[in-house]
N, C-alpha and C positions, 0 to 999 in steps of 0.2 A: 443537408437539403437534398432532397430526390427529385422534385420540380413536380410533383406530380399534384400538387392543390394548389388552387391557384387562389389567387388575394382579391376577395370580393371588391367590384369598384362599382359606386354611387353614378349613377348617369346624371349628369350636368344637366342645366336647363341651357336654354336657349341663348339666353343674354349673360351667361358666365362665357359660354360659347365663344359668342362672338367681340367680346371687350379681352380674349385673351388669345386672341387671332393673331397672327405675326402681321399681315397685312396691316391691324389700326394703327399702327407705331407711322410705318409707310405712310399711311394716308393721314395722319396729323399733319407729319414731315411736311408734306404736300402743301396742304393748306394753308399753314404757319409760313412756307416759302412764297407763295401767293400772296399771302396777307401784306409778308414784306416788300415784295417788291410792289403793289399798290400803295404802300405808304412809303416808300424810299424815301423820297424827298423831307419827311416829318422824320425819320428816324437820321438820316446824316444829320440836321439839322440837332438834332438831338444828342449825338453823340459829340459834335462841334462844342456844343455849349458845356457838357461833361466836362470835358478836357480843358475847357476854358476855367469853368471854374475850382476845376481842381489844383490848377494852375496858379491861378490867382490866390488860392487859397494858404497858397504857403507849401502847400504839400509835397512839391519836386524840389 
């Protein structure tokens, strides 16, 4: 290889763009954080009752 041709590349559109941006991972992150701590209370609640009935069920 002598580097002297280079490898034709296709221009992206806009919304390939921006769904493979390192930022959306972060800003799901975010919101998914948010989401949970406004339902805290339904998810402990939630994971109480898991382990209850896992419990109950013979499984440990």
């Amino acid at each position: 290889m002598t580097g002297t041709e280079r490898t034709p590349v296709r221009p992206v559109g806009v919304v390939r763009r921006w769904v493979t941006d390192p930022l959306v991972p972060a800003l799901l992150f975010a919101v998914g954080v948010l989401g949970t701590a406004a339902s805290g209370h339904v998810l402990t609640w939630a994971v109480i009752g898991a382990l209850t009935g896992y419990t109950l069920s013979g499984s440990v």
